[in-house]
C-alpha positions as CSV (number, residue, x, y, z in Angstrom):
1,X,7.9,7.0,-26.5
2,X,7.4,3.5,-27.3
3,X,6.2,3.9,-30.6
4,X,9.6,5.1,-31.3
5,X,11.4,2.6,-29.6
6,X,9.1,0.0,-31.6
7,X,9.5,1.9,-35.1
8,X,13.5,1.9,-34.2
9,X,13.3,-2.0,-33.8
10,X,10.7,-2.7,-36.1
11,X,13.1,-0.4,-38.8
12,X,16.4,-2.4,-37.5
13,X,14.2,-5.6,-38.1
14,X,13.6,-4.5,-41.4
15,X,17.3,-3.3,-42.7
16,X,18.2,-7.0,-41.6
17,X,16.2,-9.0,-43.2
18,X,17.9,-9.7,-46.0
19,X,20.5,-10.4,-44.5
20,X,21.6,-14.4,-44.8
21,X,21.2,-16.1,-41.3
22,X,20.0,-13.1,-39.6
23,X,19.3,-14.3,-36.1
24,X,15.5,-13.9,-36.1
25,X,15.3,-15.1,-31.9
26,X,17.3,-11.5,-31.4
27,X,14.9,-10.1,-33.6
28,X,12.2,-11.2,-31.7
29,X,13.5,-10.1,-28.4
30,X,14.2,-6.7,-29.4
31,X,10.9,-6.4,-30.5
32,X,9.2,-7.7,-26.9
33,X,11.8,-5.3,-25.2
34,X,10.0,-2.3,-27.0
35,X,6.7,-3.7,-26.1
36,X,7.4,-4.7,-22.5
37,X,4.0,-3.7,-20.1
38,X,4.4,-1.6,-17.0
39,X,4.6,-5.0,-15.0
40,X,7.5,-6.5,-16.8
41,X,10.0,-3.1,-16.0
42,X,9.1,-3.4,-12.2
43,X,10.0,-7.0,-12.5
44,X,12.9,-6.4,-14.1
45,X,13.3,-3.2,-11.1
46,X,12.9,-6.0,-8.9
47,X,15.5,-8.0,-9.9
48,X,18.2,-5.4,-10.4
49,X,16.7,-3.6,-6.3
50,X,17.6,-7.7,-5.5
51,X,21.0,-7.4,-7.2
52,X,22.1,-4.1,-6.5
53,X,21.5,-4.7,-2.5
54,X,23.6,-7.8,-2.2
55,X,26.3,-6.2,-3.6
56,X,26.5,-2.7,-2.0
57,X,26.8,-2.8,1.7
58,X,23.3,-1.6,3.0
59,X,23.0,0.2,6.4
60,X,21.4,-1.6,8.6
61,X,18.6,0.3,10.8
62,X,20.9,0.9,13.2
63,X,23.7,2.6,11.7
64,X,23.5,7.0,11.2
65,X,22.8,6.6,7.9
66,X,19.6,5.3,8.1
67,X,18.7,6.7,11.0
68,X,18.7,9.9,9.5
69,X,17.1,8.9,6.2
70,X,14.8,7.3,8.1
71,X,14.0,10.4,9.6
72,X,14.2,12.5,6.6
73,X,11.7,10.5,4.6
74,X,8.8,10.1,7.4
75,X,5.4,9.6,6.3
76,X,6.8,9.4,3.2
77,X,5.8,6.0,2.3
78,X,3.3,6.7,-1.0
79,X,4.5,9.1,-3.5
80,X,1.9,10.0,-6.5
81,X,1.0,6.6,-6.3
82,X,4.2,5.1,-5.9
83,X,5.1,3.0,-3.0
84,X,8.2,3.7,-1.9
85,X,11.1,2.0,0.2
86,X,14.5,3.5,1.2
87,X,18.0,1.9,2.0
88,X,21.3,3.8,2.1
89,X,24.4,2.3,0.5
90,X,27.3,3.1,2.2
91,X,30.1,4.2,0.2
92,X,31.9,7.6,-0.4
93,X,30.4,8.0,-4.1
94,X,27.7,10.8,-4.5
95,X,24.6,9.1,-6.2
96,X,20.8,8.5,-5.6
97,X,18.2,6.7,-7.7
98,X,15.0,5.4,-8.0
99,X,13.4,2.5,-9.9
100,X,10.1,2.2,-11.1
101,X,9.3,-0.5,-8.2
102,X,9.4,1.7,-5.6
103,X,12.9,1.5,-4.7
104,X,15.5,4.5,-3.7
105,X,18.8,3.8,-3.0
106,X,20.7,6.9,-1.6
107,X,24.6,6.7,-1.3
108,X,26.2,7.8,2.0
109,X,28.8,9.9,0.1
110,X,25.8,12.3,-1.3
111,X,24.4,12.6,2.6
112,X,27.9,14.0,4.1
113,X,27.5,16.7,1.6
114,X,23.9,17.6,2.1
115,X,21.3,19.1,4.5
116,X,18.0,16.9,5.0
117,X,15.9,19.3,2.5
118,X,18.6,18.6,0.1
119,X,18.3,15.0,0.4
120,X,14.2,15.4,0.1
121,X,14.9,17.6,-3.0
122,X,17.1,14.9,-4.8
123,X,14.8,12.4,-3.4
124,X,11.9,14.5,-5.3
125,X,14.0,14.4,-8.3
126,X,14.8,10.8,-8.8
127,X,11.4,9.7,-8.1
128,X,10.6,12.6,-11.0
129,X,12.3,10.6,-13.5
130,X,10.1,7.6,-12.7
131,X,6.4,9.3,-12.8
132,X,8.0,11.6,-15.7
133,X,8.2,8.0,-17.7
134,X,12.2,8.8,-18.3
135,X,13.5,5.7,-16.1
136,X,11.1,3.7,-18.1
137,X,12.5,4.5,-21.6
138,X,16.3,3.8,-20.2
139,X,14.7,-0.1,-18.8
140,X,13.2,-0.3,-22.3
141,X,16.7,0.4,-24.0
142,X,18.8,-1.3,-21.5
143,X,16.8,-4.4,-22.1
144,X,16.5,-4.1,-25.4
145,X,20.6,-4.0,-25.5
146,X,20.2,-7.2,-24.0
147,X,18.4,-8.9,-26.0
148,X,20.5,-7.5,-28.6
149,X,23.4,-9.9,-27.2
150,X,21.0,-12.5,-26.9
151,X,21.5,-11.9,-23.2
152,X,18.0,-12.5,-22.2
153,X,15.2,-14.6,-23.6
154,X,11.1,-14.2,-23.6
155,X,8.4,-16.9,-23.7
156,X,4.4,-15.7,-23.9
157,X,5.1,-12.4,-24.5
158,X,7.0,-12.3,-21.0
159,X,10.4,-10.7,-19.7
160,X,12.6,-13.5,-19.2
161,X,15.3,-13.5,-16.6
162,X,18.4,-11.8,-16.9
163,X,21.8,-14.4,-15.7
164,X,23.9,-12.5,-12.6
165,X,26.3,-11.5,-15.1
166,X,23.4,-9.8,-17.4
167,X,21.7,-8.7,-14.8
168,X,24.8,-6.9,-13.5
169,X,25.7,-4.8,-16.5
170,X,21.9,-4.1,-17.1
171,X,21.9,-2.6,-13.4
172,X,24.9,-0.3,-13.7
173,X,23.5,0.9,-17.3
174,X,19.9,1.8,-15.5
175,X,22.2,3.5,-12.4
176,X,24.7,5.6,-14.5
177,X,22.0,6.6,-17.0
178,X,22.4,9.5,-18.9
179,X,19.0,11.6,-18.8
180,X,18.8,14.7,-21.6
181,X,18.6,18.2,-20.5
182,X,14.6,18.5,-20.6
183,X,14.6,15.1,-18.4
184,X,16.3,16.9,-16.1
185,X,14.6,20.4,-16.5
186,X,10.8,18.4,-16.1
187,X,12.7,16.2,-12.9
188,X,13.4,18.9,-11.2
189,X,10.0,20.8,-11.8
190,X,9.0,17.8,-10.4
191,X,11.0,17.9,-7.4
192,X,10.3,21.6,-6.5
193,X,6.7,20.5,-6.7
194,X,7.3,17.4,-4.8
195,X,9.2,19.8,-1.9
196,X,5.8,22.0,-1.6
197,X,3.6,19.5,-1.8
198,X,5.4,18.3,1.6
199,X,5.6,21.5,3.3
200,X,9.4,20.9,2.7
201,X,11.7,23.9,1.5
202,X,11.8,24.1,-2.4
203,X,14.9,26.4,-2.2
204,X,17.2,23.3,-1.1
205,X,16.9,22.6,-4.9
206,X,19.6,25.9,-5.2
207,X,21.8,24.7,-2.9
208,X,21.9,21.0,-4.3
209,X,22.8,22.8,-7.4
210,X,25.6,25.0,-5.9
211,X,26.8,22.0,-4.1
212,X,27.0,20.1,-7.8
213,X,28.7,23.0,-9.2
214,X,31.6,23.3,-6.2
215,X,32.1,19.7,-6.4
216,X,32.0,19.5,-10.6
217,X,34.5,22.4,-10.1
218,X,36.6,20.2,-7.6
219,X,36.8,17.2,-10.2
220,X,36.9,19.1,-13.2
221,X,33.9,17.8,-14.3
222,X,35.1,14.1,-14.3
223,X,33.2,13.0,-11.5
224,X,30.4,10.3,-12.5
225,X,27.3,12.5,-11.1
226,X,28.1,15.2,-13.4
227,X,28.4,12.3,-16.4
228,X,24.6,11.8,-15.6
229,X,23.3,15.3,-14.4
230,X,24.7,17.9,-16.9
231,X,24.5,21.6,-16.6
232,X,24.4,22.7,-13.0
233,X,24.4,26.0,-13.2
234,X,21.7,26.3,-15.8
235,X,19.5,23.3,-13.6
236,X,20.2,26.3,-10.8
237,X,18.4,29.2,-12.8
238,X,15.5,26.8,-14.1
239,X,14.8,25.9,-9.7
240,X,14.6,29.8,-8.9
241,X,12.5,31.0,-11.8
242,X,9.9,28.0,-10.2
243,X,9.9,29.4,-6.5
Protein backbone atom coordinates (compact mmCIF):
# COMPACT_ATOMS: atom_id res chain seq x y z
CA UNK A 1 0.00 0.00 0.00
CA UNK A 2 2.58 2.55 0.37
CA UNK A 3 4.42 1.70 -2.62
CA UNK A 4 1.41 2.83 -4.30
CA UNK A 5 0.91 5.85 -2.52
CA UNK A 6 4.72 6.65 -3.12
CA UNK A 7 4.58 5.66 -7.00
CA UNK A 8 1.18 8.04 -7.10
CA UNK A 9 3.36 10.97 -5.62
CA UNK A 10 6.52 10.06 -7.06
CA UNK A 11 4.39 9.89 -10.70
CA UNK A 12 2.52 13.47 -9.74
CA UNK A 13 6.14 14.63 -8.91
CA UNK A 14 7.17 13.67 -12.20
CA UNK A 15 4.11 15.05 -14.61
CA UNK A 16 5.07 18.48 -12.77
CA UNK A 17 8.31 18.93 -13.22
CA UNK A 18 8.27 20.72 -16.07
CA UNK A 19 6.24 22.76 -15.16
CA UNK A 20 7.70 26.54 -14.55
CA UNK A 21 7.73 27.49 -10.81
CA UNK A 22 6.43 24.20 -9.74
CA UNK A 23 6.41 24.48 -5.90
CA UNK A 24 9.06 21.91 -5.16
CA UNK A 25 8.44 22.40 -0.84
CA UNK A 26 4.72 20.68 -1.79
CA UNK A 27 6.53 18.31 -3.72
CA UNK A 28 8.54 17.40 -1.03
CA UNK A 29 5.86 17.11 1.48
CA UNK A 30 3.80 14.87 -0.52
CA UNK A 31 6.51 12.73 -0.88
CA UNK A 32 7.26 12.48 3.28
CA UNK A 33 3.32 12.00 3.59
CA UNK A 34 3.72 8.74 1.53
CA UNK A 35 6.71 7.75 3.51
CA UNK A 36 5.43 8.68 7.03
CA UNK A 37 6.70 5.62 9.80
CA UNK A 38 4.11 4.03 12.02
CA UNK A 39 5.16 6.59 14.76
CA UNK A 40 4.45 9.74 12.77
CA UNK A 41 0.39 8.51 12.06
CA UNK A 42 -0.06 7.90 15.92
CA UNK A 43 1.28 11.37 16.40
CA UNK A 44 -0.73 12.73 14.01
CA UNK A 45 -3.75 10.25 15.94
CA UNK A 46 -2.69 12.04 18.79
CA UNK A 47 -3.27 15.26 17.76
CA UNK A 48 -6.53 14.89 15.99
CA UNK A 49 -7.82 12.29 19.69
CA UNK A 50 -6.50 15.93 21.34
CA UNK A 51 -8.68 17.96 18.89
CA UNK A 52 -11.56 15.95 18.36
CA UNK A 53 -12.09 15.76 22.44
CA UNK A 54 -12.15 19.43 23.07
CA UNK A 55 -14.60 19.92 20.69
CA UNK A 56 -17.18 17.17 21.24
CA UNK A 57 -18.71 17.14 24.65
CA UNK A 58 -17.13 14.00 26.31
CA UNK A 59 -19.06 12.19 29.14
CA UNK A 60 -17.60 12.46 32.06
CA UNK A 61 -17.26 9.08 34.30
CA UNK A 62 -20.18 9.81 35.84
CA UNK A 63 -22.75 10.27 33.24
CA UNK A 64 -24.85 6.70 31.74
CA UNK A 65 -23.00 6.82 28.87
CA UNK A 66 -19.90 5.95 30.15
CA UNK A 67 -20.96 4.07 32.67
CA UNK A 68 -22.20 1.63 30.45
CA UNK A 69 -19.33 1.65 28.00
CA UNK A 70 -17.32 1.40 30.71
CA UNK A 71 -18.93 -1.63 31.51
CA UNK A 72 -19.21 -2.91 28.11
CA UNK A 73 -15.53 -2.79 27.33
CA UNK A 74 -14.07 -4.38 30.70
CA UNK A 75 -10.83 -6.00 30.64
CA UNK A 76 -10.72 -4.70 27.48
CA UNK A 77 -7.81 -2.57 27.78
CA UNK A 78 -5.16 -4.37 25.08
CA UNK A 79 -6.50 -5.40 21.79
CA UNK A 80 -4.01 -7.52 19.39
CA UNK A 81 -1.50 -5.38 20.68
CA UNK A 82 -3.19 -2.25 20.72
CA UNK A 83 -3.77 -0.27 23.75
CA UNK A 84 -6.93 0.96 23.90
CA UNK A 85 -8.92 3.93 25.59
CA UNK A 86 -12.67 4.73 25.39
CA UNK A 87 -14.71 8.06 25.68
CA UNK A 88 -18.33 8.57 24.52
CA UNK A 89 -19.30 11.76 22.72
CA UNK A 90 -22.48 12.76 23.42
CA UNK A 91 -24.49 13.74 20.63
CA UNK A 92 -27.56 12.21 18.72
CA UNK A 93 -25.36 11.28 15.49
CA UNK A 94 -24.74 7.46 15.00
CA UNK A 95 -20.88 6.98 14.58
CA UNK A 96 -17.85 5.16 16.18
CA UNK A 97 -14.14 5.13 15.35
CA UNK A 98 -10.87 4.23 16.12
CA UNK A 99 -7.43 5.66 15.51
CA UNK A 100 -4.36 4.03 15.22
CA UNK A 101 -3.26 5.42 18.84
CA UNK A 102 -5.47 3.58 20.67
CA UNK A 103 -8.32 5.77 20.74
CA UNK A 104 -12.25 4.91 20.32
CA UNK A 105 -14.65 7.40 20.35
CA UNK A 106 -18.27 6.10 20.42
CA UNK A 107 -21.20 8.55 19.81
CA UNK A 108 -24.20 8.39 22.27
CA UNK A 109 -26.66 8.48 19.33
CA UNK A 110 -25.24 4.86 18.01
CA UNK A 111 -25.65 3.43 21.93
CA UNK A 112 -29.59 4.39 22.21
CA UNK A 113 -29.96 2.21 19.21
CA UNK A 114 -27.83 -0.72 20.30
CA UNK A 115 -27.54 -3.68 22.70
CA UNK A 116 -23.97 -4.04 24.59
CA UNK A 117 -22.83 -6.99 22.02
CA UNK A 118 -23.68 -4.64 19.39
CA UNK A 119 -21.56 -1.99 20.70
CA UNK A 120 -18.57 -4.74 21.21
CA UNK A 121 -19.28 -5.82 17.58
CA UNK A 122 -18.87 -2.26 16.13
CA UNK A 123 -16.17 -1.77 18.68
CA UNK A 124 -14.48 -5.09 16.95
CA UNK A 125 -14.98 -3.51 13.66
CA UNK A 126 -13.46 -0.11 13.93
CA UNK A 127 -10.51 -1.29 15.76
CA UNK A 128 -10.48 -3.94 12.47
CA UNK A 129 -9.76 -1.15 10.20
CA UNK A 130 -6.78 -0.15 12.23
CA UNK A 131 -4.85 -3.66 12.56
CA UNK A 132 -6.31 -4.38 8.89
CA UNK A 133 -3.78 -1.25 7.90
CA UNK A 134 -7.10 0.65 6.23
CA UNK A 135 -7.09 3.62 8.78
CA UNK A 136 -3.50 3.93 8.02
CA UNK A 137 -3.77 4.44 4.24
CA UNK A 138 -6.80 7.19 4.82
CA UNK A 139 -3.92 9.14 7.57
CA UNK A 140 -1.46 8.64 4.71
CA UNK A 141 -3.93 10.40 2.13
CA UNK A 142 -5.43 12.79 4.43
CA UNK A 143 -2.03 14.12 5.13
CA UNK A 144 -0.75 13.92 2.04
CA UNK A 145 -3.93 16.37 0.91
CA UNK A 146 -2.37 18.57 3.24
CA UNK A 147 0.62 18.90 2.25
CA UNK A 148 -0.83 19.24 -1.00
CA UNK A 149 -2.21 22.80 0.32
CA UNK A 150 0.98 23.40 1.80
CA UNK A 151 -1.01 23.01 5.01
CA UNK A 152 1.56 21.23 6.90
CA UNK A 153 5.40 21.29 6.75
CA UNK A 154 8.30 18.50 7.63
CA UNK A 155 11.84 19.03 8.92
CA UNK A 156 14.35 15.66 9.31
CA UNK A 157 12.14 13.53 7.76
CA UNK A 158 9.42 14.33 10.52
CA UNK A 159 5.55 15.07 10.50
CA UNK A 160 5.18 18.53 11.26
CA UNK A 161 2.31 20.01 13.06
CA UNK A 162 -0.90 20.59 11.56
CA UNK A 163 -2.43 24.58 12.60
CA UNK A 164 -6.16 24.15 14.47
CA UNK A 165 -7.67 24.97 11.35
CA UNK A 166 -5.65 22.03 9.41
CA UNK A 167 -5.83 19.98 11.97
CA UNK A 168 -9.63 20.35 11.92
CA UNK A 169 -10.45 19.38 8.41
CA UNK A 170 -7.75 16.65 8.58
CA UNK A 171 -9.84 15.17 11.56
CA UNK A 172 -13.33 15.18 9.97
CA UNK A 173 -11.66 13.59 6.68
CA UNK A 174 -10.00 10.60 8.93
CA UNK A 175 -13.79 10.46 10.83
CA UNK A 176 -16.10 10.47 7.79
CA UNK A 177 -13.71 8.19 5.79
CA UNK A 178 -15.04 6.28 3.15
CA UNK A 179 -13.62 2.58 3.49
CA UNK A 180 -14.21 0.19 0.02
CA UNK A 181 -16.33 -2.77 0.20
CA UNK A 182 -13.49 -5.43 0.94
CA UNK A 183 -12.37 -2.89 3.96
CA UNK A 184 -15.42 -3.49 5.19
CA UNK A 185 -15.91 -7.22 4.26
CA UNK A 186 -12.09 -7.97 6.10
CA UNK A 187 -13.40 -5.39 9.21
CA UNK A 188 -16.05 -7.22 9.95
CA UNK A 189 -14.25 -10.73 9.68
CA UNK A 190 -12.34 -9.07 12.00
CA UNK A 191 -14.97 -8.13 14.27
CA UNK A 192 -16.72 -11.53 14.33
CA UNK A 193 -13.37 -12.83 15.26
CA UNK A 194 -12.75 -10.19 17.74
CA UNK A 195 -16.53 -11.15 19.35
CA UNK A 196 -15.30 -14.98 19.80
CA UNK A 197 -12.12 -14.27 20.81
CA UNK A 198 -14.03 -12.52 23.93
CA UNK A 199 -16.53 -15.05 24.57
CA UNK A 200 -18.84 -12.19 23.32
CA UNK A 201 -21.92 -13.12 20.88
CA UNK A 202 -20.74 -12.92 17.18
CA UNK A 203 -24.44 -12.86 16.03
CA UNK A 204 -24.80 -9.09 17.35
CA UNK A 205 -22.88 -8.48 14.02
CA UNK A 206 -26.66 -9.34 12.25
CA UNK A 207 -28.47 -7.29 14.17
CA UNK A 208 -26.02 -4.13 13.84
CA UNK A 209 -26.59 -4.87 10.24
CA UNK A 210 -30.41 -4.98 10.42
CA UNK A 211 -30.32 -1.99 12.61
CA UNK A 212 -28.16 -0.11 9.64
CA UNK A 213 -30.59 -1.34 7.16
CA UNK A 214 -34.00 0.00 9.24
CA UNK A 215 -32.32 3.14 9.90
CA UNK A 216 -30.65 3.61 6.07
CA UNK A 217 -34.34 2.84 5.08
CA UNK A 218 -35.61 5.62 7.60
CA UNK A 219 -33.19 8.35 5.83
CA UNK A 220 -33.30 7.13 2.52
CA UNK A 221 -29.90 6.34 2.51
CA UNK A 222 -28.85 10.02 3.26
CA UNK A 223 -27.73 9.49 6.62
CA UNK A 224 -23.79 10.04 7.06
CA UNK A 225 -23.05 6.32 8.53
CA UNK A 226 -24.38 4.90 5.43
CA UNK A 227 -22.01 7.52 3.33
CA UNK A 228 -19.13 5.60 5.12
CA UNK A 229 -20.46 1.89 5.54
CA UNK A 230 -22.09 0.84 2.23
CA UNK A 231 -24.13 -2.19 1.55
CA UNK A 232 -25.86 -3.36 4.67
CA UNK A 233 -27.61 -6.00 3.60
CA UNK A 234 -24.78 -7.65 1.72
CA UNK A 235 -22.27 -6.79 5.04
CA UNK A 236 -25.38 -8.93 6.76
CA UNK A 237 -24.94 -12.14 4.54
CA UNK A 238 -20.99 -11.99 4.62
CA UNK A 239 -21.45 -11.94 9.13
CA UNK A 240 -23.76 -15.27 8.92
CA UNK A 241 -21.79 -17.21 6.36
CA UNK A 242 -18.68 -16.58 9.29
CA UNK A 243 -20.73 -17.94 12.41
Amino acid sequence: MKKTLLAAVTASVLLTGCVENIDMTAATDLYKAATISDQEVIALADQSAKQLDANNNVAPASNKYAKRLARITQGLNNEDGLELNFKVYLTDEMNAFAMPNGTVRVYSGLMDKLTDDEVRFVIGHEVGHVKLGHTRKEYQLAYAASAARKGASAAGGTVGMLSDSQLGDFTHKLVSAQFSQSQESASDTYAVKFMKRHGWDASAGIGVMKQFQAMEAASGGSHSVFSSHPASKDREEHIRDLL
